[in-house]
C-alpha positions as CSV (number, residue, x, y, z in Angstrom):
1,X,83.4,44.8,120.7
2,X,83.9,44.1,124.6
3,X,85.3,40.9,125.4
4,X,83.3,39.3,127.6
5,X,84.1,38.2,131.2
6,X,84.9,34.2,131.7
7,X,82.0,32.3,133.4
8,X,82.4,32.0,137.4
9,X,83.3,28.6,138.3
10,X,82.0,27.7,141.3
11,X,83.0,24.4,143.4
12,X,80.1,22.2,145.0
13,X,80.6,20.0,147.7
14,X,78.5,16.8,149.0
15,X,78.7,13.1,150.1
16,X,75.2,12.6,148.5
17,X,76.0,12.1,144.5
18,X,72.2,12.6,143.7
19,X,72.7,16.6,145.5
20,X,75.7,17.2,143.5
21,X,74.5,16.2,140.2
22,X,71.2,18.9,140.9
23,X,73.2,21.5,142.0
24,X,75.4,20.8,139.0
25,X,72.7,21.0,136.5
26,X,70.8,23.9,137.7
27,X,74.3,25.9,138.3
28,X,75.4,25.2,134.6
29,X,72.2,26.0,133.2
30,X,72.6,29.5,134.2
31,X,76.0,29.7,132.5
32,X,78.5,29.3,135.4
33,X,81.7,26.6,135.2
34,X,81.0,23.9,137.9
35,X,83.1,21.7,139.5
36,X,82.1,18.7,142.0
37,X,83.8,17.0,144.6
38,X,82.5,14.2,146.9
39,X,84.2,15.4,150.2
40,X,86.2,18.2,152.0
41,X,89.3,16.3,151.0
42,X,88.9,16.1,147.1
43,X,87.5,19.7,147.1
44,X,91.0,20.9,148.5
45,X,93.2,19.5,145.7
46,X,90.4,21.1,143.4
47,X,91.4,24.4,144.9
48,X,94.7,24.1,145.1
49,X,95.0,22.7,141.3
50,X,92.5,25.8,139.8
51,X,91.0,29.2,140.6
52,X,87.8,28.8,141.8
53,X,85.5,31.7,142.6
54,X,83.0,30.0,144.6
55,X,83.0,27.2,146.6
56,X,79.0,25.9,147.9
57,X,79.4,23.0,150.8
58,X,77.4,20.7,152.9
59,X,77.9,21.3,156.5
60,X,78.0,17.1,157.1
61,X,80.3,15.1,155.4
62,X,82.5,12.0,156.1
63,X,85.8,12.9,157.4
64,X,86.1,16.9,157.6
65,X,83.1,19.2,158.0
66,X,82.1,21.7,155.6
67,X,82.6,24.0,158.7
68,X,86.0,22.9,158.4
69,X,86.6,23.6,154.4
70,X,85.7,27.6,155.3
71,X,87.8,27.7,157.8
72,X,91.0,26.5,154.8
73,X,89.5,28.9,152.4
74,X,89.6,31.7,154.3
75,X,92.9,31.0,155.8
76,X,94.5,30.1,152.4
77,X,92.4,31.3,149.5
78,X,92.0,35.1,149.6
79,X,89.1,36.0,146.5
80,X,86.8,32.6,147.3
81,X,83.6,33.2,148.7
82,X,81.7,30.6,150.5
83,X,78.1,29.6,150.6
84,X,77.3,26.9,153.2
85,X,74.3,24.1,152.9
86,X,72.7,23.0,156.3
87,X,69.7,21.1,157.0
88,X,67.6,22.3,160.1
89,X,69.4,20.5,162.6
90,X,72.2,22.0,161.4
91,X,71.3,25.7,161.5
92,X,73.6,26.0,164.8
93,X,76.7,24.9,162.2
94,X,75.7,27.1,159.2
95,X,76.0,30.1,162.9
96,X,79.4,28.7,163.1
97,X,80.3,29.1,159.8
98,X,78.8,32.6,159.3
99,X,81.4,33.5,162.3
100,X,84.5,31.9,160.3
101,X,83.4,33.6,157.2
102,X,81.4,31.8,154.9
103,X,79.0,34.7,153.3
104,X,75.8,33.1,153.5
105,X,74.3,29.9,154.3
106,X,70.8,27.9,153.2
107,X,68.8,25.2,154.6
108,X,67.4,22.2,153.1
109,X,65.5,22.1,151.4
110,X,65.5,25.4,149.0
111,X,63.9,26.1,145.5
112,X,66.2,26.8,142.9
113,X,65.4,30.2,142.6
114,X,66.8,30.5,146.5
115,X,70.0,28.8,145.6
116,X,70.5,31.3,142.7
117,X,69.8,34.0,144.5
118,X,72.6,33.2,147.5
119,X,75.1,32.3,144.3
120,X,74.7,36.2,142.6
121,X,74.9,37.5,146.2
122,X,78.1,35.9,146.8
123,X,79.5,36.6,143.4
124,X,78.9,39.9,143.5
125,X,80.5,40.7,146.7
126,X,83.2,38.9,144.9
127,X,82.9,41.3,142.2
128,X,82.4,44.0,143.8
129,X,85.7,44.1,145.9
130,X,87.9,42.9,143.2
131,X,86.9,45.7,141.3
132,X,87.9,47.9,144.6
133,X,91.1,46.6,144.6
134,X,91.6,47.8,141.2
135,X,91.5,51.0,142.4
136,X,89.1,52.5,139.0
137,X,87.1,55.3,138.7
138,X,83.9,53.2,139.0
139,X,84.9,51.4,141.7
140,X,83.3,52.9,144.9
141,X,79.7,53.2,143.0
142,X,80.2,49.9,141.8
143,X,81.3,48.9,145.6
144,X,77.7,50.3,147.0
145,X,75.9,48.3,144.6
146,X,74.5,51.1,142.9
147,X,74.1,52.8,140.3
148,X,73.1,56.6,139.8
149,X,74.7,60.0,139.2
150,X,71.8,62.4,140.6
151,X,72.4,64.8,143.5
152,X,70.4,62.9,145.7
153,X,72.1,59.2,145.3
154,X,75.9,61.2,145.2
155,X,74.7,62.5,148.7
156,X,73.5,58.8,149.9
157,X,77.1,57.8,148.7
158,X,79.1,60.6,150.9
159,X,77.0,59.5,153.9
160,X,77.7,56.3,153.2
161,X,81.9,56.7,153.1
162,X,81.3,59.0,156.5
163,X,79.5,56.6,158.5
164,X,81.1,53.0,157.5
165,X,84.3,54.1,159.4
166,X,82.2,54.5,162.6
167,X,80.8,52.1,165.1
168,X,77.7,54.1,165.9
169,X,74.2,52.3,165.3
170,X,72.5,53.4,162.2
171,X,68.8,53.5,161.0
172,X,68.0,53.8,157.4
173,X,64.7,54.4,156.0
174,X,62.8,54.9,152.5
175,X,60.1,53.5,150.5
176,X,60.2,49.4,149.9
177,X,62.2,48.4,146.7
178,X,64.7,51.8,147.3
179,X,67.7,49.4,148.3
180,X,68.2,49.5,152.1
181,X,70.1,46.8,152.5
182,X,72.0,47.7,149.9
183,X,73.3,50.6,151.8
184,X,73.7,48.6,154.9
185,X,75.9,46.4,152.9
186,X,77.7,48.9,152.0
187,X,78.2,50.9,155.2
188,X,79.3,47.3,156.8
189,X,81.7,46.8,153.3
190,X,83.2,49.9,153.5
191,X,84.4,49.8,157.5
192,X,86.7,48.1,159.4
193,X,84.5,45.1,159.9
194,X,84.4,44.2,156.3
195,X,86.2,40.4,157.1
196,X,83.7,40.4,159.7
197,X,80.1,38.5,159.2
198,X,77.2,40.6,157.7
199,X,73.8,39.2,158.7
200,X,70.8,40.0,157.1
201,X,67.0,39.4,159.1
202,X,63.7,39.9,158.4
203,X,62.1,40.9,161.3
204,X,58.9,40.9,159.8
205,X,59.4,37.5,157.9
206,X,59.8,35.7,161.6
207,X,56.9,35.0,163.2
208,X,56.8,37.0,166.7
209,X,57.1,33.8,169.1
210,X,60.0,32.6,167.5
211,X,62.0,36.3,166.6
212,X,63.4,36.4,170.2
213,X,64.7,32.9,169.7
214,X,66.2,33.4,165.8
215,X,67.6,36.5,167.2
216,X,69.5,35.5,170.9
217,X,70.0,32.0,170.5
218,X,68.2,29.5,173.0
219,X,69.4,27.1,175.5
220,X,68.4,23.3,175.7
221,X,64.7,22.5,176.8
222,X,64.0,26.7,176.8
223,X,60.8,25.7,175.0
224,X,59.1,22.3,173.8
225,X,60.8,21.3,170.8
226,X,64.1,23.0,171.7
227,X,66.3,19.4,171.8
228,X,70.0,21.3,171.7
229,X,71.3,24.7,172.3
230,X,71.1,26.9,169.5
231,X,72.7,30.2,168.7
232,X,71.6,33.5,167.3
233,X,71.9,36.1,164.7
234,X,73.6,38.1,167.5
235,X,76.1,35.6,168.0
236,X,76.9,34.4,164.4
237,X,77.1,38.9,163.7
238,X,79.7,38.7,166.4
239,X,82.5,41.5,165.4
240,X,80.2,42.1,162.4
241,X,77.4,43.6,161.6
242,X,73.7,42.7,162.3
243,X,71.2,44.4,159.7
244,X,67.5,44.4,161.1
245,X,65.0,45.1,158.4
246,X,61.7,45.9,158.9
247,X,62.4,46.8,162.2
248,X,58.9,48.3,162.7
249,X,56.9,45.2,162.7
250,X,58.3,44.5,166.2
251,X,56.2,44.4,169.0
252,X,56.4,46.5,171.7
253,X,57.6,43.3,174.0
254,X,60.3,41.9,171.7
255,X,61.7,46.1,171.4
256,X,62.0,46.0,175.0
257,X,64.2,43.2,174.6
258,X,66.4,44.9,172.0
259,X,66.6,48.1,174.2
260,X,68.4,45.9,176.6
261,X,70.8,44.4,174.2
262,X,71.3,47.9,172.9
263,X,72.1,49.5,176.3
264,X,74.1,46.8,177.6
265,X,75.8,45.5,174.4
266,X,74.9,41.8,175.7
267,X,72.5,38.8,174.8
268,X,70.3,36.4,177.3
269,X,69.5,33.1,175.2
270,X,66.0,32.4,175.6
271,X,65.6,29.6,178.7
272,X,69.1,30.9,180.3
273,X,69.5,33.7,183.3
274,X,73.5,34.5,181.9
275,X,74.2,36.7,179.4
276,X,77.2,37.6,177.6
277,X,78.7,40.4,176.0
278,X,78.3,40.5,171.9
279,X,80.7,42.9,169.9
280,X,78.0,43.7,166.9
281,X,77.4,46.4,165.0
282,X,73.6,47.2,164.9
283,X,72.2,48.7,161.3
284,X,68.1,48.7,161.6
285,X,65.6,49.6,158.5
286,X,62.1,50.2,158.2
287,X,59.8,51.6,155.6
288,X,57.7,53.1,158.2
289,X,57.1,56.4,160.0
290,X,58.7,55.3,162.8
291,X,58.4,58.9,164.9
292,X,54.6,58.4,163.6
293,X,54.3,55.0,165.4
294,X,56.0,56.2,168.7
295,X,53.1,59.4,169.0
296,X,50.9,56.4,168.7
297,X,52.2,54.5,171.1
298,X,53.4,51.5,169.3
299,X,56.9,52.0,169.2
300,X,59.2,53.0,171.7
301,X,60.6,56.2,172.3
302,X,63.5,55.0,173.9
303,X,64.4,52.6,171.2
304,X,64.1,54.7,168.5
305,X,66.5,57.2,169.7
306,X,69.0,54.5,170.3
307,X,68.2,53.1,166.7
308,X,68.9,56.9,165.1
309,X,72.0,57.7,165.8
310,X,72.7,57.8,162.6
311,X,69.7,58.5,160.2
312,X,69.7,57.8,157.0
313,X,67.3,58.5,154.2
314,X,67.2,56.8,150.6
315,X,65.8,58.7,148.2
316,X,62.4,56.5,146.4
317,X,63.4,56.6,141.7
318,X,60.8,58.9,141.1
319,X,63.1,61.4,142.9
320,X,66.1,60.5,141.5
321,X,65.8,61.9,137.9
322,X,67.8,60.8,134.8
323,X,68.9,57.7,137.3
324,X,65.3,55.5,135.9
325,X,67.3,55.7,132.8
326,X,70.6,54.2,133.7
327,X,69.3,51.9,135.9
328,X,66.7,50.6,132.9
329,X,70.0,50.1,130.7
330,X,71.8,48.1,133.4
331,X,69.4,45.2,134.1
332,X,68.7,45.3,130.2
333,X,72.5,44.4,129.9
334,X,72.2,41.9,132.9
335,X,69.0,40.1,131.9
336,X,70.0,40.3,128.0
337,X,73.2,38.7,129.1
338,X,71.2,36.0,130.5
339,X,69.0,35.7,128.0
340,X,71.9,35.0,125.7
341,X,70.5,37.8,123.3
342,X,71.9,41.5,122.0
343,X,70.7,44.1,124.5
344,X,68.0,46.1,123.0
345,X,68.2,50.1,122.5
346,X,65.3,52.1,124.2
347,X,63.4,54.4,121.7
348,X,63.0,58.0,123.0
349,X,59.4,57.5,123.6
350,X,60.4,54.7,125.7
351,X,62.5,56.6,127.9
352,X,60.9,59.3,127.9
353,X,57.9,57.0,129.8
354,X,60.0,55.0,132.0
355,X,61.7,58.6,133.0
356,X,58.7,60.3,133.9
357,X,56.7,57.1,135.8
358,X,56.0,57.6,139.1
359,X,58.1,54.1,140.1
360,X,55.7,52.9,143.2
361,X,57.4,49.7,143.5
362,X,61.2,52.0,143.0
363,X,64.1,49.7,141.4
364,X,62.1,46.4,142.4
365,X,59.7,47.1,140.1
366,X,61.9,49.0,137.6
367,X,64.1,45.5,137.8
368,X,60.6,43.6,136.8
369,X,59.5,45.6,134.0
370,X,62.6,45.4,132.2
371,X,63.0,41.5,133.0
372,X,59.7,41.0,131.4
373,X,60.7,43.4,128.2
374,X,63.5,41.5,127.4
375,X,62.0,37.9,128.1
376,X,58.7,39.0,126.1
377,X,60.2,41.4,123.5
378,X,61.5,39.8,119.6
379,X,62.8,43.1,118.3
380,X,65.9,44.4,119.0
381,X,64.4,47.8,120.5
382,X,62.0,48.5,123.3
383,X,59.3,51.0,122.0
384,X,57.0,52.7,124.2
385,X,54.1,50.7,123.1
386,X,56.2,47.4,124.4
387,X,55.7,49.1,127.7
388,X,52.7,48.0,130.6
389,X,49.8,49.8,129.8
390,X,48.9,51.5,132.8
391,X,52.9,53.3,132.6
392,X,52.0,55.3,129.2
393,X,48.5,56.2,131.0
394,X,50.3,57.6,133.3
395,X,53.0,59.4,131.4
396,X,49.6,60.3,128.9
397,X,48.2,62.2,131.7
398,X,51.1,63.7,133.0
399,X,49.9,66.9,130.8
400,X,46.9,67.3,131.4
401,X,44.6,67.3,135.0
402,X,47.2,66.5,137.9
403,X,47.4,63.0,138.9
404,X,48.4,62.4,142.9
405,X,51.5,59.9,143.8
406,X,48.2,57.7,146.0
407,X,46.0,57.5,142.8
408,X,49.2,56.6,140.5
409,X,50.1,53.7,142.8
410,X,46.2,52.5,143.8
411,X,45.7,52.1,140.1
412,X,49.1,50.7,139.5
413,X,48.4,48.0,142.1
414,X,45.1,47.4,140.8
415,X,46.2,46.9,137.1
416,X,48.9,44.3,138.6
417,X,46.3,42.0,140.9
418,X,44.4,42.0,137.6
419,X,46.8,40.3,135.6
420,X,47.9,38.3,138.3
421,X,44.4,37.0,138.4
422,X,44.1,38.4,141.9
423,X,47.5,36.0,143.2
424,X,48.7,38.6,146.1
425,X,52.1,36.5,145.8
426,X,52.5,36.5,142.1
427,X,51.5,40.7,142.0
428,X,54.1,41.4,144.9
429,X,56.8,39.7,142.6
430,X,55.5,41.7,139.5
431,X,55.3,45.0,141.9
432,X,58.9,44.2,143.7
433,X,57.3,44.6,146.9
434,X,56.4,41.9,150.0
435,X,53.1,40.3,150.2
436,X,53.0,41.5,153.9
437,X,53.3,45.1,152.1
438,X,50.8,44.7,149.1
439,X,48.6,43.3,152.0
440,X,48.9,46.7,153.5
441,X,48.2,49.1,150.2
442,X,45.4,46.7,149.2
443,X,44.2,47.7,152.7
444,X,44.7,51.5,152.2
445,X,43.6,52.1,149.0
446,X,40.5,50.0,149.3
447,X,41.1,48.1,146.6
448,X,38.3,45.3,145.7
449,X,41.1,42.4,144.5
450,X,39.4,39.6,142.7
451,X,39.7,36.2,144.6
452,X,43.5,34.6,145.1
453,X,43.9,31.7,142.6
């Protein structure tokens, strides 16, 4: 039997005892080891008396800043991530310690499911490179943050090892759920600005008057409401990497803008006349046709040929052959782990279904499905009746009349907003997907969703 790996113990930091005792309880009700400490001061001697794997701080505190506990860990504790807590006033700090190397930041207030989320991402950076520095077999795969042994993933990976040692701009596209940043996290991982920041944004999460302001900082007084300088994604990427997903929801006057920064490697804070030079790597994503949106005039030309330098294309799971399978087994591991339960074998029949779905959603959904079979199962193996209907329909038909990708996914979608009860939100978590993106199928395949609860 594998012995299994010790518990992460992570270190939480805050002045504010009732904080401290939430994050503690929500942190060791997923299984990690948690230690507290009241203030910068007390949280050294905790990391100088034990190895702690991550450390989670406020950004204000009595005596020194959390800005100024990242600065110690990453100048004297080599294998400790960082995750920094800021309020909204704040959000210039948690800039400053995205530049001194914390790895990700959130601000007050978050649901728990946020704070989780920003704890696995840390850790498994954390995993990630230790098992790099162990130099196994595994270890580059692992490193990518994926999983798969088809020709078309072992091609992503090659591209991936060419184009981390360069500096050129890259676009990647494919199919929501495929993993882009994923790669971009790898390509920024894998290159000489590893110990650089790596900053993720949503450029179609941020509403369009306030993108040009999240992305290039703004002076004091730029706009009503603006009470103090603030700095940008550009800034806090600076000698990193700056990953813009979604880069197609841009309008055509906020690409302009990027053109500039592009051409002249240099950002104007919104209310200011100055700019200065930025030393950022720029990796952009979409899911869109983006050649498609320039003949139509809403993307620029100009832009998109500074954006694909580099192109690179992930492959959706439906192309990616006997990978559906080992993916399937590796988030039943992960979620029976959490479950605190054996991990369940997969009949042949089951397989065989999941292997030969069409995977509209790609690993999101895959991720989903097998979340809910191990949550909802009571056996110790996954038949292919345990399985959502509308999969072995589809697997059913697969021998007889042909059945097109659109008509697959349109029913798919429509079988999900039913049993969602016609919640967009809830059905683009069951689909893996965006609600702006279900939004935009509902759309296209004309599909009469009942009304929202």
């Amino acid at each position: 039997m594998a012995k299994r790996e010790p518990a992460p113990y992570i270190l939480i930091v805050d002045d504010t005892p009732d904080t401290l005792e939430v994050l503690r309880r929500n942190l060791m009700s997923r299984g990690y080891q948690v230690l507290a400490a009241p203030d910068a001061a007390s949280a050294l001697a905790l990391l100088a008396a034990r190895p702690i794997d991550l450390v989670i701080t406020d950004f204000r505190m009595p005596g020194p800043s959390g800005l100024d506990l990242v600065r110690h860990v990453r100048e004297n504790c080599p294998g400790v991530e960082v995750l920094m807590i800021t309020g909204y006033p704040s959000i210039q700090g948690a800039v400053e310690a995205l530049r001194h190397g914390a790895e990700d930041y959130l601000a007050k207030p978050f649901t728990d499911e946020e704070l989780l989320a920003a704890v696995r991402r840390a850790l498994g950076k954390l995993k990630r490179q230790r098992l790099l520095q162990e130099d196994s077999p595994l270890a580059a795969q692992v490193m990518k943050g994926f999983i798969g042994r088809s020709d078309a993933m072992r091609t992503v990976f090659e591209q991936i090892a060419k184009v981390a040692s360069a500096s050129a701009t890259v676009l990647i596209t494919g199919d929501s759920g495929t993993g882009k940043e994923l790669v971009a996290r790898a390509i920024h991982y894998g290159g000489t600005r590893a110990s650089s920041p790596f900053v993720p944004v949503n450029c179609g999460g941020i509403p369009e008057s306030l993108l040009e302001s999240e992305l290039f900082g703004h002076a004091k007084g730029a706009f009503t409401g603006a009470s103090s300088a603030k700095a940008g994604f550009f800034q806090a990427a600076e000698g990193g990497t700056i990953f813009l997903d979604e880069v197609g929801e841009m309008s055509l006057a906020m690409q302009v803008k990027l053109l500039r920064v592009l051409q002249e490697k240099e950002v104007a804070m919104v209310g200011t006349t100055r700019a200065r030079k930025v030393d950022v790597r720029v990796i952009a994503a979409t899911n869109k046709d983006l050649q498609a949106l320039v003949r139509k005039g809403a993307f620029r030309e100009d832009l998109f040929f500074r954006l694909n330098v580099i192109a690179l294309r992930i492959p959706p799971l439906r192309e990616r052959g006997d990978d559906v399978i080992l993916i399937a087994r590796h988030f039943a591991r992960k979620y029976a782990a959490e479950a605190g339960r054996p991990v369940p074998a997969f009949s042949d029949g089951a397989l065989g279904t999941l292997r030969d779905y069409a995977w509209p959603g790609n690993v999101r959904e895959l991720e989903n499905v097998i979340h809910r079979l191990i949550v909802l199962s009571e056996g110790d193996r996954i038949e292919a009746s345990d399985l959502p209907d509308l999969m072995r329909f589809s697997a059913l038909r697969g021998g007889g009349a042909p059945v097109s990708l659109a008509e697959v996914e349109a029913g798919h979608i429509r079988k999900v907003l039913e049993l969602a009860g016609g919640n967009r939100t809830r059905a683009a978590e069951m689909l893996g997907i965006d609600r702006k993106t279900l939004r935009e199928k509902v759309r296209r395949y004309r599909l009469e969703a009942p009304a929202e609860s």
